[in-house]
BAFI-3210 file (N, C-alpha, C; in Angstrom, 3 decimals, decimal comma, padded with zeros to 6 digits):
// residues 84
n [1|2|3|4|5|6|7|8|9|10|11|12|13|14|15|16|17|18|19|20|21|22|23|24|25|26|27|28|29|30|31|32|33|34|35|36|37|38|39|40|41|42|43|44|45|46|47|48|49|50|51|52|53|54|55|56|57|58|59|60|61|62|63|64|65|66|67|68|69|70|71|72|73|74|75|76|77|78|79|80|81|82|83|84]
n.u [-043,800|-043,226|-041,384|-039,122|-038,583|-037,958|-035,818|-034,091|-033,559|-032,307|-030,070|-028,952|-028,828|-027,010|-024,828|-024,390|-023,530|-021,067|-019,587|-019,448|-017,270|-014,976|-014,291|-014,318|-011,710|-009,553|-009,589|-008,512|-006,069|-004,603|-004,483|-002,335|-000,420|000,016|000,704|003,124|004,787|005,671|006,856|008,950|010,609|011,270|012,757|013,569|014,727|017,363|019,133|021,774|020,329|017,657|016,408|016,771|016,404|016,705|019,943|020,364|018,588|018,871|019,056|016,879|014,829|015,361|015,052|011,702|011,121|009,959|006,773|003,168|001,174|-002,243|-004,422|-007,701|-011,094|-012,192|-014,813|-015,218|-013,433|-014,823|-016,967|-015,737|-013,258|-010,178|-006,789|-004,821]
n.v [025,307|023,261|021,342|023,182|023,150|020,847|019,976|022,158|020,591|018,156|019,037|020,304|018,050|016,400|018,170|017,926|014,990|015,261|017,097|015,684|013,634|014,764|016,282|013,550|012,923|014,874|014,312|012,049|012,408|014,480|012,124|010,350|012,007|012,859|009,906|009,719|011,719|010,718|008,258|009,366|010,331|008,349|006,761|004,321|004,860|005,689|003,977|001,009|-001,415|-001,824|-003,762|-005,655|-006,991|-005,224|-004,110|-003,557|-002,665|000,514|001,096|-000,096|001,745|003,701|003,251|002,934|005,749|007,241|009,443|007,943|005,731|006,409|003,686|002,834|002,200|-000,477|-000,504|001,173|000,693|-001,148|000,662|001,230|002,957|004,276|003,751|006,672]
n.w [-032,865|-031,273|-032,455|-032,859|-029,780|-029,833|-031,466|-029,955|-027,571|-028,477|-029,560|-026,913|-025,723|-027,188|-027,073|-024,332|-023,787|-025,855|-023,980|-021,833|-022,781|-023,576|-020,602|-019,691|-020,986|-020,594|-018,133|-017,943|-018,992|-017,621|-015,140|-016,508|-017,142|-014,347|-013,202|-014,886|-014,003|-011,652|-012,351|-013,368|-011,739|-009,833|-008,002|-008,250|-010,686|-010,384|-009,516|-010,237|-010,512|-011,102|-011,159|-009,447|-005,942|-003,341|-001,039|000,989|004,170|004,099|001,268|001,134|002,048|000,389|-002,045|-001,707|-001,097|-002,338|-003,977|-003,035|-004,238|-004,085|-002,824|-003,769|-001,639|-001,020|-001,499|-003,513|-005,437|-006,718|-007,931|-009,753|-009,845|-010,261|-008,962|-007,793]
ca.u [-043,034|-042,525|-040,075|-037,986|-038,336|-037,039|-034,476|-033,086|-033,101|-031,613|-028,462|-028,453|-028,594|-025,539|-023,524|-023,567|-022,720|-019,818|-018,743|-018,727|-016,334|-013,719|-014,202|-013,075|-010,593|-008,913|-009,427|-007,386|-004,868|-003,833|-003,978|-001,597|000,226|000,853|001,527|004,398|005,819|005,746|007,862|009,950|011,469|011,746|014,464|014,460|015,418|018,894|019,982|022,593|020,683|016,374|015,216|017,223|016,327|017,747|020,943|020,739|017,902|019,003|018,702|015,419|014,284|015,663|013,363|010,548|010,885|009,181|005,307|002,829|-000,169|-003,712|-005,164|-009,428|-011,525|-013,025|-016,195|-014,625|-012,696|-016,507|-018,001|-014,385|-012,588|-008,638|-005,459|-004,540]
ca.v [025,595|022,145|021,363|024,312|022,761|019,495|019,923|022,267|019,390|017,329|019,860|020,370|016,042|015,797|018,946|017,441|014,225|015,728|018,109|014,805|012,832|015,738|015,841|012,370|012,779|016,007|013,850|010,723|012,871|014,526|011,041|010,107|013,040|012,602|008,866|009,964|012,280|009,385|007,209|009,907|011,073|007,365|006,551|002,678|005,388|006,211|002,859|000,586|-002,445|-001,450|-004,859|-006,524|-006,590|-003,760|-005,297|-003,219|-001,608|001,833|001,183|-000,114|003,086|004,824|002,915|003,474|007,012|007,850|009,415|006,118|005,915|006,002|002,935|003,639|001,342|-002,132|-000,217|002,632|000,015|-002,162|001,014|001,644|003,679|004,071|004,276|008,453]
ca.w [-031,675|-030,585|-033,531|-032,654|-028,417|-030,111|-031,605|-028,700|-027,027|-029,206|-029,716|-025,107|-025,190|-027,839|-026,174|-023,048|-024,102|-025,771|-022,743|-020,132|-023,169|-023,362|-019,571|-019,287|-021,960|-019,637|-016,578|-017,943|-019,518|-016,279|-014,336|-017,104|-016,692|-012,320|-013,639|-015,872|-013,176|-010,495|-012,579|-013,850|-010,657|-009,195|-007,214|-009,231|-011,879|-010,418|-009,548|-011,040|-011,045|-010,685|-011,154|-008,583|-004,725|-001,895|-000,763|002,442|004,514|003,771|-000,178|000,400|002,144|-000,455|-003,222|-001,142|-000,188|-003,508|-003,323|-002,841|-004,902|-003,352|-003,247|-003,337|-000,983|-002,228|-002,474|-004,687|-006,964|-007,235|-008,678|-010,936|-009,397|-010,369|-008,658|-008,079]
c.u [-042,469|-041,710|-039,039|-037,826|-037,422|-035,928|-033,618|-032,653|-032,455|-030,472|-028,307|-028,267|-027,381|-024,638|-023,233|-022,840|-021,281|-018,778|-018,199|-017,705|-015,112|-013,678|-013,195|-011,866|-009,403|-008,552|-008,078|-005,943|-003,722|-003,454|-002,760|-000,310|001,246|001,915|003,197|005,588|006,319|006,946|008,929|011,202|011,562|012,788|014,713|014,694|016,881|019,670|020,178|021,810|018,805|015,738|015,528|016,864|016,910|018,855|020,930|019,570|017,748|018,444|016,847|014,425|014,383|014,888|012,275|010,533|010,347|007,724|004,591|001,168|-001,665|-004,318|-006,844|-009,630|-011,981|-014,477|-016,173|-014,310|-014,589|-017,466|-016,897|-013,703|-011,129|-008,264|-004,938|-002,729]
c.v [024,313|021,121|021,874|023,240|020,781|018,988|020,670|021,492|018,445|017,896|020,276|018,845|015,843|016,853|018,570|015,971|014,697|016,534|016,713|013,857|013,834|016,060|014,706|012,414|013,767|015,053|012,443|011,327|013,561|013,414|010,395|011,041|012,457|011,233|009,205|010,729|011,621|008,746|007,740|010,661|009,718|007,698|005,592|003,048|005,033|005,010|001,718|-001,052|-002,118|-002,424|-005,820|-006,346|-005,568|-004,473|-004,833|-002,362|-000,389|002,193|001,001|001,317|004,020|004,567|003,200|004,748|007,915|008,327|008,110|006,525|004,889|004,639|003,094|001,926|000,707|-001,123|000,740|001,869|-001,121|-000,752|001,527|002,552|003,213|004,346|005,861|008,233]
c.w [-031,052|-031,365|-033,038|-030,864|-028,686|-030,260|-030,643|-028,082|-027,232|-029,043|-028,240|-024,835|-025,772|-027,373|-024,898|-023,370|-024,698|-024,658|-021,509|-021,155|-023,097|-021,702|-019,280|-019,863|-021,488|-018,423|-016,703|-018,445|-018,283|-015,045|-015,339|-016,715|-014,925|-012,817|-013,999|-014,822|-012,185|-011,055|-012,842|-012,619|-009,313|-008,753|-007,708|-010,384|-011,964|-009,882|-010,343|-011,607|-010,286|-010,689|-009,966|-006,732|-004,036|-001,517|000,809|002,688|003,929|002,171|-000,477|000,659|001,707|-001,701|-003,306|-000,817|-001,011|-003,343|-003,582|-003,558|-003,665|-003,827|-003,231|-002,556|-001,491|-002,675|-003,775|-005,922|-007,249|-008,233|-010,161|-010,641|-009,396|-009,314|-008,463|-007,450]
res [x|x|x|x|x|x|x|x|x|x|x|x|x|x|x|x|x|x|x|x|x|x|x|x|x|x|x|x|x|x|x|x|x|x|x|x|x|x|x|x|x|x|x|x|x|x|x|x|x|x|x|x|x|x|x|x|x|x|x|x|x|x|x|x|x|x|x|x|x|x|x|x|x|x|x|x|x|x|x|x|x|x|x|x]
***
C-alpha cells in the first residue's frame, strides 16, 4: 500500500509542476499579447517621422495619449514583478 501512496505522489508532485509551467507559459503569452496590442495601435505608429522629437505641444499630446503601462512598486519589482 505504501508503493501505490508513492507513486501517487510522485504523479500529484510532477502534475502540478507541470500545471504551474503551462500556467506561466498562458500568463506570459497574454502579457505578450496586451504588449503587442500597445504598440500596435501607437500613435508613434502614424507619424511621419517616430523617432524624432514633438515639434509642437499638441503632437506631443498626441504621442502620449496612448494607454501607459503600470509601473509595480520597488518592492514588487525586488520580488520580480513585470511591467502590465
Amino acid at each position: 500500500m505504501n508503493v501505490v501512496m508513492n507513486i501517487v505522489r510522485g504523479l500529484l508532485s510532477s502534475m502540478k509542476g507541470l500545471i504551474s509551467k503551462i500556467a506561466a507559459i498562458v500568463r506570459e503569452c497574454g502579457e505578450a499579447q496586451r504588449r503587442m496590442d500597445a504598440l500596435r495601435v501607437a500613435p508613434d505608429r502614424f507619424v511621419s517621422r517616430p523617432d524624432a522629437a514633438p515639434e509642437t505641444y499638441a503632437e506631443f499630446l498626441f504621442r502620449t495619449s496612448g494607454p501607459l503601462l503600470r509601473e509595480p512598486s520597488a518592492q514588487a519589482r525586488a520580488r520580480g514583478a513585470a511591467r502590465r
